[in-house]
C-alpha positions in Angstrom: 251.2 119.0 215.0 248.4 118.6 216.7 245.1 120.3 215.6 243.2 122.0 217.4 239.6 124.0 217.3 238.8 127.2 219.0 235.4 128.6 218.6 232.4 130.8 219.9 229.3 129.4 219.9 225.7 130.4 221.2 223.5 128.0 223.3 221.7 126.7 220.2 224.9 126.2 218.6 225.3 128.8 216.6 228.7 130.3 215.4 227.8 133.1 213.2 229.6 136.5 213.2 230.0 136.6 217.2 232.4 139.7 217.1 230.1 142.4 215.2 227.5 142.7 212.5 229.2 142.8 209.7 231.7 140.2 210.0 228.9 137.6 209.0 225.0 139.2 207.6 224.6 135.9 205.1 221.3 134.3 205.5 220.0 138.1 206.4 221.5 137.2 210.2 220.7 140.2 212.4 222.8 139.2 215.3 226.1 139.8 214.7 228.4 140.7 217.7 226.6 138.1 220.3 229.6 137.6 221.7 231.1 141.2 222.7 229.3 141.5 226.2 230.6 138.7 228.0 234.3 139.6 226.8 235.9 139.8 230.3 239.2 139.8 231.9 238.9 135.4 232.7 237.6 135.1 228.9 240.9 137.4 227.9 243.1 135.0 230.3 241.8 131.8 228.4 242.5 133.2 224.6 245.8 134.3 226.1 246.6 130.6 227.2 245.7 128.8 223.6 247.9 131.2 221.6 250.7 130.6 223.8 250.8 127.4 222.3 250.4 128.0 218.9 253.1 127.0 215.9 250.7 127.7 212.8 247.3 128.9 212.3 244.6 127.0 210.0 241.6 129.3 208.9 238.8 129.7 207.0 238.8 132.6 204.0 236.1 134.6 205.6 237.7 134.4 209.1 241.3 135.1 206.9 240.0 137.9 205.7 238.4 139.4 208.8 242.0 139.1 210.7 243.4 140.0 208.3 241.7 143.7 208.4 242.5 144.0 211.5 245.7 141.9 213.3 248.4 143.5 211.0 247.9 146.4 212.0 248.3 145.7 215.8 252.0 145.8 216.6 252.4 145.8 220.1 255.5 143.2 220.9 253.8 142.6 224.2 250.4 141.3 222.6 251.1 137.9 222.6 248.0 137.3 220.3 248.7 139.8 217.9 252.3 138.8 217.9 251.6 135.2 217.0 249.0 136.1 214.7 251.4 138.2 212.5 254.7 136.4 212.7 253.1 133.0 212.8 252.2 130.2 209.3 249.0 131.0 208.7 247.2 128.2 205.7 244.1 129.2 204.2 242.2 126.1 202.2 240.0 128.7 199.4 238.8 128.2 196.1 238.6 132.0 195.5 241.4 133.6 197.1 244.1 133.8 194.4 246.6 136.5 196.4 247.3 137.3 200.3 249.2 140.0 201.3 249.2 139.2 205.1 253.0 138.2 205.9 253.3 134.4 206.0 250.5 133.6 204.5 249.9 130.4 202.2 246.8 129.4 200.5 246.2 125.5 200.3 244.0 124.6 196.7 244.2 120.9 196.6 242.3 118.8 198.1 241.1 119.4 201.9 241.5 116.3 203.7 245.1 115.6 202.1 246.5 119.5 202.6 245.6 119.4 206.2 246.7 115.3 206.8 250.1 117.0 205.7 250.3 119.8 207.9 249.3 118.1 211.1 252.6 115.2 210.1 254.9 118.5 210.3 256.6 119.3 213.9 255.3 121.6 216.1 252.8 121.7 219.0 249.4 122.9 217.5 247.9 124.3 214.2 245.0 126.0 215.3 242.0 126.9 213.9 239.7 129.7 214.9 236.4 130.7 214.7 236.3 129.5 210.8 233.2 127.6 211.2 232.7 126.0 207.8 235.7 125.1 207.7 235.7 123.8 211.1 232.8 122.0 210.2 234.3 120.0 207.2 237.2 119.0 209.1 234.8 117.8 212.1 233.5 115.7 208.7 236.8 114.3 207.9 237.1 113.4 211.5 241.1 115.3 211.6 240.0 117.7 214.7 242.2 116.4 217.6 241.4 119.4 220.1 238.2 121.4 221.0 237.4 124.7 222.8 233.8 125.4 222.8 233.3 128.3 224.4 229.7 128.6 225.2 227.9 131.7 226.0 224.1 132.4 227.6 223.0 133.5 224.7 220.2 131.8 222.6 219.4 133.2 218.8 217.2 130.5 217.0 219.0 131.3 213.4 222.6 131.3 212.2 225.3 129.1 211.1 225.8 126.1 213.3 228.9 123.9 213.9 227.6 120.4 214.1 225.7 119.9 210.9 224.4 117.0 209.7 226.8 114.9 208.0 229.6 114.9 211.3 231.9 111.9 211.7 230.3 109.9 214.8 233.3 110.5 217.2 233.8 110.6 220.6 235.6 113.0 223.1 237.1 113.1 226.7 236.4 116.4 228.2 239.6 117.4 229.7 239.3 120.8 231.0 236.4 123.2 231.9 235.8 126.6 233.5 233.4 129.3 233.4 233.9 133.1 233.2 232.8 135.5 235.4 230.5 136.7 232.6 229.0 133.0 232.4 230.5 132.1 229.6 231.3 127.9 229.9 234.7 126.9 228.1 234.9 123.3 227.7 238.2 121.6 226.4 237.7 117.8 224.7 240.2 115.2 223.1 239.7 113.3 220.3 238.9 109.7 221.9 237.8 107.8 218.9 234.6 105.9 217.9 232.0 106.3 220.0 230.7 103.1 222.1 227.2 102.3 222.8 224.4 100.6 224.8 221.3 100.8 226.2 219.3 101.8 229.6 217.2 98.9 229.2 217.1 96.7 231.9 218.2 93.3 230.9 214.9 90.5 231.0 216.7 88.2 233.5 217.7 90.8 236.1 
């Protein structure tokens, strides 16, 4: 399977709690729910499009535990997210989470790199992670993120979680698909490519 990122993140890069203020309040953030204004029909049509090709689900515990509040108890059959969100594998990597009652729910213990190297040999089309930054973040680390969706809204915040930390694999990435909402917000699509190449602006002393 292929896997793949979905996330939300701010113009200054920030991912932190972008559907309300308390999914996220660590580091005393006061900006939870950034995200909720620009939620319009074209950003709707988009989420709609990545879960229809979703086999299994990769998340964080935090982001685990927030869907898992609330996507059980959705049970419209025509909801193609909350359909695929409840019937779906969903894996959770934790060191704390010893139980989960949400229905097809594993949680992954061992070690990170190895758990998710496995799941992406099984068949299927993508295991997809969402939101789940830290998580997200470590795998960008361990350089096993085929897929990204950055949706990026006009939004700045100057505090919060951000995605690329230091310590990120130097990759580089095709961007393969890109649109923008009528609410403004930018959703970019990139591949994997590989290492990234490199040279310089510098005009050669011979030319």
């Amino acid at each position: 399977m292929k896997l793949t990122l979905t996330t939300f993140l701010t113009l200054d890069g920030v991912y932190q709690a972008p559907g309300g203020p308390e999914e996220d309040p660590s580091g005393r953030f006061e900006h939870g729910g950034w995200s909720v204004p620009y939620g319009d029909d074209d950003f709707g049509t988009f989420m709609t499009e990545v879960f229809e090709r979703v086999d299994a689900f990769l998340l964080g515990r935090r982001t685990y535990e927030i869907f898992a509040s609330y996507w059980p108890g959705m049970t419209d059959p025509a909801d193609p997210i909350a359909t695929r969100l409840n019937e779906l594998p969903k894996y959770v990597p934790t060191g704390t989470l010893t139980s989960a009652d949400w229905a097809n729910t594993k949680l992954l213990g061992g070690d990170l790199g190895t758990e998710v190297g496995a799941l992406k040999e099984q068949d299927g089309r993508e295991l997809q992670i969402h939101g789940s930054g830290a998580l997200a973040g470590a795998l960008l680390r361990l350089g096993l993120i085929d897929t990204m969706h950055l949706l990026t809204f006009p939004v700045a915040l100057g505090a919060g979680k951000r995605l690329f930390e230091p310590g990120v694999q130097p990759t580089a990435f095709a961007l393969t698909g890109s649109r923008t909402t009528g609410a403004g917000v930018v959703i970019n699509s990139y591949e994997r490519t590989g290492a990234p190449t490199y040279g310089t602006y510098e005009r050669p002393e011979n030319a």
